[in-house]
C-alpha positions, 0 to 999 in steps of 0.5 A, spaced: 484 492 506 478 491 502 478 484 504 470 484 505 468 489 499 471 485 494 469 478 495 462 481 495 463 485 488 465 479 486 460 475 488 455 480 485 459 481 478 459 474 476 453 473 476 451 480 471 457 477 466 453 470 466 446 474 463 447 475 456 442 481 457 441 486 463 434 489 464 432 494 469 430 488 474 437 485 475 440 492 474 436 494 480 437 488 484 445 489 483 446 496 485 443 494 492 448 489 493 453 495 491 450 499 496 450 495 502 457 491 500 459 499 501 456 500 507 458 494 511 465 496 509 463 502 513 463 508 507 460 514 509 452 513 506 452 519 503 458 517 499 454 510 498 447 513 496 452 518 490 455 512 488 450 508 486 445 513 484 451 515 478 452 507 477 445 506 476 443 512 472 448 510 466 447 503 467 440 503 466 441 508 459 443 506 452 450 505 455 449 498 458 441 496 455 445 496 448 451 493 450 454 486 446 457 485 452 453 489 458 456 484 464 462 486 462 459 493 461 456 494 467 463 492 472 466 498 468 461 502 469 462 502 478 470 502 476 469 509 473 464 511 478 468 507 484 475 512 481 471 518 481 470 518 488 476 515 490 479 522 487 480 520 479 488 522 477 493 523 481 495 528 486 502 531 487 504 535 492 504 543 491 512 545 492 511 551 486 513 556 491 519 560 493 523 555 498 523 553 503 516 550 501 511 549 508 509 542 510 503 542 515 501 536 518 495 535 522 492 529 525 490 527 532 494 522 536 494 515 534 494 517 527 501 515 526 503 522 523 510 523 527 512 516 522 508 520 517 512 525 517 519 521 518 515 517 511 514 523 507 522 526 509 524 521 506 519 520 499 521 528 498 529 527 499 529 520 495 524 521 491 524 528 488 531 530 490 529 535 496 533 538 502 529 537 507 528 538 514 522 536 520 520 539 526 515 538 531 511 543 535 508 538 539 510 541 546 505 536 550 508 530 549 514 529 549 515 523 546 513 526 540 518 530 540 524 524 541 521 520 536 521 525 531 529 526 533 531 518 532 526 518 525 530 523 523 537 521 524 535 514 522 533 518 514 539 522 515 534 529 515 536 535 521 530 536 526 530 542 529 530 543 536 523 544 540 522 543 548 516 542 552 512 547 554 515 552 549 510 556 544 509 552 538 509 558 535 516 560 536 518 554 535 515 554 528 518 562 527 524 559 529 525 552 524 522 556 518 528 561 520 533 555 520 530 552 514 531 558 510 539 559 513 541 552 511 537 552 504 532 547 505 527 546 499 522 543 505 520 544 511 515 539 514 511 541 521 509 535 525 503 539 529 500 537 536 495 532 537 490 530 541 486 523 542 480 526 541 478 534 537 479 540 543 479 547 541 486 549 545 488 544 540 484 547 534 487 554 535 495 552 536 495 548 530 491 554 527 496 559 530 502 556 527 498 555 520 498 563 520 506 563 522 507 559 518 503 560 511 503 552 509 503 550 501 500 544 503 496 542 510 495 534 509 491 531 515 493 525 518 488 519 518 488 512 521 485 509 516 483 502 521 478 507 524 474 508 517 468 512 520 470 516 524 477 518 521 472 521 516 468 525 521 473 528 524 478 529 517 471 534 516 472 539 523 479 539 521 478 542 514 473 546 516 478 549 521 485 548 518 482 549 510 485 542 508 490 540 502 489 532 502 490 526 505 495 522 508 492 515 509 495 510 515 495 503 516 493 501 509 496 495 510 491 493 515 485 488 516 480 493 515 473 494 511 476 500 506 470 505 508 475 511 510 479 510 503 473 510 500 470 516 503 474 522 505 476 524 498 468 525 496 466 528 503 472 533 505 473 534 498 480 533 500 485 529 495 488 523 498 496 524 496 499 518 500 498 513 503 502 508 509 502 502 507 506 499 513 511 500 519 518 500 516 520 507 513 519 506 506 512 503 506 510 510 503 507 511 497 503 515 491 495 515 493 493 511 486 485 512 485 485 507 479 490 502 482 486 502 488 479 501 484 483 495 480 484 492 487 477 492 489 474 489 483 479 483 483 484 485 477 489 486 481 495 492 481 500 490 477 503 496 475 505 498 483 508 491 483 512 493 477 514 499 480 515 497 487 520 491 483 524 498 480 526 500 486 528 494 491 530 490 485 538 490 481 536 490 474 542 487 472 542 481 477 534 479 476 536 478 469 543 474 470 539 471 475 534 469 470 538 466 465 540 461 470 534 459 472 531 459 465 538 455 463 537 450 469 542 451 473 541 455 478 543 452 484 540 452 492 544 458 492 541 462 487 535 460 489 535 463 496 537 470 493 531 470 489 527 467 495 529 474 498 528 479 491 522 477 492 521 477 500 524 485 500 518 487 495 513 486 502 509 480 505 509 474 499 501 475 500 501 483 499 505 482 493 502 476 490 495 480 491 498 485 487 498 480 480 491 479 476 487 473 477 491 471 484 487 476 489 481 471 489 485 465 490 489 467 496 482 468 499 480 461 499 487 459 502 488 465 507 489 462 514 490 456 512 497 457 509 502 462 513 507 465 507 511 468 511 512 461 516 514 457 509 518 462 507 522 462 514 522 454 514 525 454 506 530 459 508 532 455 514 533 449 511 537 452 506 542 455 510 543 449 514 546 445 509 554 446 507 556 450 501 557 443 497 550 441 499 547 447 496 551 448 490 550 440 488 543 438 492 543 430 488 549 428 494 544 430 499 542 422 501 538 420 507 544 422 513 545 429 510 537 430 510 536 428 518 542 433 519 539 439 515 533 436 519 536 437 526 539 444 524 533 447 521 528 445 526 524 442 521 522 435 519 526 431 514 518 431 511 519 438 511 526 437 506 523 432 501 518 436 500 522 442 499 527 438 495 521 436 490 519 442 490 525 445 487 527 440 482 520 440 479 522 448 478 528 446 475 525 441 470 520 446 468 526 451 468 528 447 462 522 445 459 521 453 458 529 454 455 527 448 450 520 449 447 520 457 449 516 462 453 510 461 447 510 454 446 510 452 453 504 457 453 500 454 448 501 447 451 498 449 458 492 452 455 491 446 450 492 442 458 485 447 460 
């Protein structure tokens, strides 16, 4: 996501850092090319006009005119900007009441907000150490309630019961009395939903806010529909009285215009946002973060963090010492091939790293990493113990076998082999010069 609105920035900030002084012409002419990158990624026009008009306002002041570096002055300028729209600061859940705290999830159909409210169960109980319990009264589709039972079980939170064509109010009286017997710190509500806004709909959600008395009513909203999930996040707080939002499909090859837009039109507060399929691909909405990853300068400190949770500190650092001693075998480095494969997809953790967005678009579908990837971990696993801890015996009759066994070329196993041993060359040439001075002397190759 943001694919298309960062490569058009991009093109524009490079040539602004190129002139040593802006004047009110290139500024003007700057600004319209922010304009238009934000409405072909589908922002709200209103949002677009706003944003622009404080970019243009601070930019053509002193701030800017009077700048040493007024290029680069300018970029901080539309990242301020751009992070005050996205909702500046980051947004936690309110659960400062008597427990158990209210949840209500609200969303049409499609949204993704049965997953969601599996997701945001498992933040809240391993995360923050909660006792949680879901329930839906989505009693027209029976679907979504069996689904929610299975997610349930598969995170190790209870669900209440709910049949179909039972009052979706009893069912949430009923849930709210069990949440309070079994001490529950959390109750989230999984609430009807439509494919389009109706009033029926509108006025059960509404019945069972009453009952209910929700700390937080987040609306659901697929961010794959841009627009439109703006409009209707609209008739849903107007309705509902929103709390925040919950992004879906973050992950997606869509323009961005619904991240970019709902906060500034609801007044509602993104808070989190699914960023793929799995259960745990649930995350803090960081504004900041995600105005980095638009202007090219990456998002590093997600990756950090993503980097805590997946990976064993104590093996990554006896890891580390192996492969900066040279050692380090086939083995070794198809676990370090999976410590990074558990982070996410190789494209989405790459883009994440300063400096590499822009790079990986000049090379995206043309290389599949996840092909790749697959291929190197066949090639490993078809070789025998002995092979992958010392790769030196692997002559021309062992490379047509692995070959065969992998399903792969015996080119494939070459390159591979290349590829790994130049890594270990450079392994050693780190251990011996040291981090500083091998820095020193690729800056001195450039």
């Amino acid at each position: 996501m943001f694919d298309q609105i960062a490569e058009r920035l991009e093109k524009t900030f490079r040539v602004l850092r190129g002139f040593g002084k802006l004047t009110p012409a290139n500024i003007e002419e700057a600004t319209r090319e922010i304009r238009l990158s934000l409405l072909e990624a589908d922002v709200n026009y209103r949002v677009a006009k706003d944003l622009v008009e404080r970019i243009a306002a601070r930019a053509l002041g002193t701030e800017v005119l009077r700048s040493v570096t007024p290029g680069q002055q300018f970029v901080k300028i539309c990242y301020d900007e751009l992070v005050k729209t996205l909702g500046a600061g980051r947004h936690e859940l309110d659960l400062a009441a008597r427990p158990p705290v209210v949840i209500l999830l609200a969303g049409l159909q499609g949204s993704g907000k049965t997953t969601t409210a599996a997701k945001l169960a498992r933040y809240l109980k391993e995360k923050m150490r909660k006792r949680v319990m879901l329930v839906s009264t989505d009693v027209h589709r029976p679907a979504a309630i069996e689904q929610l039972k299975k997610l349930g079980e598969t995170i190790g939170v209870p669900v209440c019961d709910a049949a179909i064509g039972e009052d979706p109010v009893a069912i949430a009286r009923r849930a709210l009395e069990r949440a309070r017997n079994e001490v529950a710190d959390v109750l989230i509500v999984d609430s009807a939903g439509r494919t389009q806004i109706d009033e029926p709909m509108m006025r059960e959600i509404a019945a069972v806010r009453d009952v209910l008395q929700p700390r937080e009513v987040l609306f659901v909203a697929d961010a794959m529909t841009g627009q439109a999930a703006v409009d209707v996040s609209k008739e849903f707080h107007a309705r509902l009285g929103l709390t925040g939002i919950i992004l879906t499909k973050m992950d997606g090859d869509a323009r961005g215009g619904a991240a970019l837009s709902i906060n500034a039109v609801t007044g509602a507060p993104v808070k989190f946002v699914g960023t793929g399929e799995k259960n745990d691909q649930f995350d803090l909405f960081h504004p900041e973060r995600i105005a980095s990853r638009i202007f090219g300068m990456g998002d590093i400190l997600s990756l950090v963090e993503k980097a805590q949770e997946k990976v064993d500190a104590e093996k990554a650092e006896r890891m580390q010492k192996k492969m900066l001693s040279g050692g380090f075998d086939l083995d070794d480095f198809l676990a370090q091939m999976k410590m990074v494969r558990s982070l996410g997809s190789l494209e989405s953790t790459l883009g994440m790293i300063p400096g590499i967005g822009s790079a990986l678009k000049q090379v995206k579908g043309k290389v599949d990493f996840e092909k790749e990837l697959k291929k190197i971990e066949a090639i490993i696993n078809s070789m025998t113990r002995s092979e992958r801890a010392n790769p030196d015996i692997l002559n021309a009759s062992r490379r047509r076998r692995i070959a065969q066994g992998s399903g792969t070329k015996v080119q494939d196993i070459n390159q591979f082999m290349n590829q790994y041993l130049e890594m270990k060359k450079m392994m050693k040439r780190v251990q011996s010069m040291g981090l500083g001075a091998l820095m020193k002397g690729i800056r001195g190759i450039r």
